[in-house]
C-alpha positions in Angstrom: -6.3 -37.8 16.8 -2.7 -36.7 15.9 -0.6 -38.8 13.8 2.7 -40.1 15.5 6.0 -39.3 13.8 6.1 -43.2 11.9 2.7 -41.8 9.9 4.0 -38.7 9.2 7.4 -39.7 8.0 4.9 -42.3 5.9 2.7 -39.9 5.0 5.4 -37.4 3.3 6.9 -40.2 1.2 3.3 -39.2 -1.1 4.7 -35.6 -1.3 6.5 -34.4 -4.7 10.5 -34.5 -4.2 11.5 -30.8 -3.7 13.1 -29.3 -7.0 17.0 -28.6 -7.1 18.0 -24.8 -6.1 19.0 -22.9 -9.1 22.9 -22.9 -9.6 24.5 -19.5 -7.9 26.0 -17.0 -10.1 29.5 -15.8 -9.0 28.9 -12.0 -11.1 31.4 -9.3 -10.1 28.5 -6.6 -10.6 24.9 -6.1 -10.0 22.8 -8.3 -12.4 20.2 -5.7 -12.2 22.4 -1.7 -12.1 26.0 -3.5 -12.9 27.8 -2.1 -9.5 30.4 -3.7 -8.6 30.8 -5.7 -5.7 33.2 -4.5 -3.3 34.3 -4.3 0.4 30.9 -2.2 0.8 28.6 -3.1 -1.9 28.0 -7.2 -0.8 26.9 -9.9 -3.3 23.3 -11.7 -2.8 22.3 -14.1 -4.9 18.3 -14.8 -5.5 17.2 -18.2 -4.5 14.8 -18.3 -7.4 16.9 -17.1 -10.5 20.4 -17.4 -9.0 21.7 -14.1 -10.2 24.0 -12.3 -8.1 22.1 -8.6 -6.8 23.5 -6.1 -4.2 21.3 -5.1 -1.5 19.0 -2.5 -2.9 18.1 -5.1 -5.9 17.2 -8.4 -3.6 15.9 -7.1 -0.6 12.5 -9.0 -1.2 11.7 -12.6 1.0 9.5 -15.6 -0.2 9.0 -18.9 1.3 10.6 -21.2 -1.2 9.3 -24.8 0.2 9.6 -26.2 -3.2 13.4 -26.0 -3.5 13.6 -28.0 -0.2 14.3 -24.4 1.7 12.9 -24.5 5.3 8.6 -23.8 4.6 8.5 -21.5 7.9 11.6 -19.5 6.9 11.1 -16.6 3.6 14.3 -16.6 1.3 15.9 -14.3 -0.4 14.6 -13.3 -3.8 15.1 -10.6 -6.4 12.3 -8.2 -7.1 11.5 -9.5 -10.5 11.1 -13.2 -8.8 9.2 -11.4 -5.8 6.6 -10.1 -8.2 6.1 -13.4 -10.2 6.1 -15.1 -7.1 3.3 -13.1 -5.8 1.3 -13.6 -8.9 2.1 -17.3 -9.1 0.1 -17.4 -5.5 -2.2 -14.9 -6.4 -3.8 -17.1 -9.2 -3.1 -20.4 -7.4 -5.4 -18.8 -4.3 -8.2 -17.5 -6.8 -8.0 -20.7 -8.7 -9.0 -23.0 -5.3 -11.7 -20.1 -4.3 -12.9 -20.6 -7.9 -13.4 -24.3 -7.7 -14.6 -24.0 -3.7 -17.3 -21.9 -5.2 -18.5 -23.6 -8.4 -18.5 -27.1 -6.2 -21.0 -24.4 -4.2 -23.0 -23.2 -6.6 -23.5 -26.9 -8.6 -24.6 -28.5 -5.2 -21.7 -30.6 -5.2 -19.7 -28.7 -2.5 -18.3 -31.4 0.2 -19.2 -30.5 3.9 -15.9 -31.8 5.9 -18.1 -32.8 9.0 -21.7 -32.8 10.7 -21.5 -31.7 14.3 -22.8 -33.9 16.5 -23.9 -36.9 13.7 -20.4 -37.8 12.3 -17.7 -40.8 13.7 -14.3 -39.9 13.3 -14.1 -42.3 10.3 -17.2 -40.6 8.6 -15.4 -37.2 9.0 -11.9 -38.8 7.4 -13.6 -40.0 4.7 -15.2 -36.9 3.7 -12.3 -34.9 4.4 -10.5 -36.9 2.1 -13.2 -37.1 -0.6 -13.2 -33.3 -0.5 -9.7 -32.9 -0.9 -9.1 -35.5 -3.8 -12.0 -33.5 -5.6 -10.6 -30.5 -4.9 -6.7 -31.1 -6.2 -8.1 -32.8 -9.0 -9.2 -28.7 -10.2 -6.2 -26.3 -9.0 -3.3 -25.9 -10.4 -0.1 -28.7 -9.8 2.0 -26.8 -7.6 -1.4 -26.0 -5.2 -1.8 -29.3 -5.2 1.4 -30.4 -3.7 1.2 -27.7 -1.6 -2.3 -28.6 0.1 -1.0 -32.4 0.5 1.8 -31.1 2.5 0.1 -28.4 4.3 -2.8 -30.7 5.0 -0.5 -33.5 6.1 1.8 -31.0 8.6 -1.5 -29.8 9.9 -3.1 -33.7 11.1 0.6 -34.2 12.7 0.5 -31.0 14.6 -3.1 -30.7 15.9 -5.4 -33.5 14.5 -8.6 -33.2 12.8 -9.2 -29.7 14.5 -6.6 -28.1 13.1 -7.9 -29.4 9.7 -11.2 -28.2 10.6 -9.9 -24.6 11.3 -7.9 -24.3 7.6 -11.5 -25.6 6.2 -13.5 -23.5 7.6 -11.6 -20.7 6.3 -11.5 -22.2 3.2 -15.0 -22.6 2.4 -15.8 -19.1 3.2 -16.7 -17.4 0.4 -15.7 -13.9 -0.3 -12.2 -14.6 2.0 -10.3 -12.3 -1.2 -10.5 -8.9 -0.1 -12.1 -6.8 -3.0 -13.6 -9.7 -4.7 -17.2 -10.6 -4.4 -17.2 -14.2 -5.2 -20.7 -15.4 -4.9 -22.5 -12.1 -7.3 -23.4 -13.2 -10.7 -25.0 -10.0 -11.2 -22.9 -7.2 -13.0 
């Protein structure tokens, strides 16, 4: 089952609005070592912050979705952005894991589908129990995120590709270096 374009476009209207893009600064030096731009020192501006950087200062990428950027395509960002960036997904990733695997522990983990017992309706509405009880404990922004991610994903490939991404996601002990599931210290 893949959606056709009309459901998509439908579907997307229930996504958040992407925020505006920070206003660019026009700086005549660095923000970050106060060169000044020239001929041969060229002006970048973060697409996080807006301040203006030369090359050595904003040579880090993100994916910036939120500011209506392109999802596939990384943007340029400062490194001070680049690092709260990172930790912004770090604890938005641990924070789903964390919920995955409490649902787990507490017997109240959602299977997405039963091979070989559920219809295609039974598997849509567990898919969509799981995922209402699921943004309903991570973070905003993760939220959004999922909806969207889940929504591209149906359009593309159908329930399969869904199944795929929740597979992965109910694996416990994805997080390199973190053992999840141990209570024991």
């Amino acid at each position: 089952m893949v959606l056709d374009s009309h459901e998509f476009e439908k579907a997307k209207t229930f996504a958040p609005k992407p925020l505006p893009p920070p206003a660019w600064e026009n700086a005549s030096s660095c923000y970050k070592c106060s060169k000044p731009f020239s001929h041969t020192l060229h002006r970048h501006h973060c697409r996080l912050c807006g301040h203006s950087y030369c090359h050595p200062h904003s040579s880090s990428t993100h994916l910036l979705p939120h500011f209506g950027y392109d999802p596939d395509v990384p943007e340029r960002v400062c490194a001070s952005c680049k690092a709260i960036l990172e930790q912004h997904n770090l604890a938005e990733r641990i924070a789903w894991r964390m919920a995955r695997i409490r649902d787990y522990l507490s017997n109240n983990l959602t299977p997405y589908f039963e091979t070989g017992v559920d219809t295609v309706e039974d598997v849509a509405y567990r898919i969509t129990r799981a995922a209402i009880r699921m943004a309903r404990s991570i973070p905003l922004g993760a939220q959004a995120h999922v909806a969207v991610e889940t929504i591209e994903v149906l359009r593309k490939h159908g329930l399969k590709g869904v199944y795929d991404i929740l597979d992965f996601l109910v694996k416990p002990n994805t997080i390199s270096g973190y053992n999840l599931c141990n209570n024991s210290s």
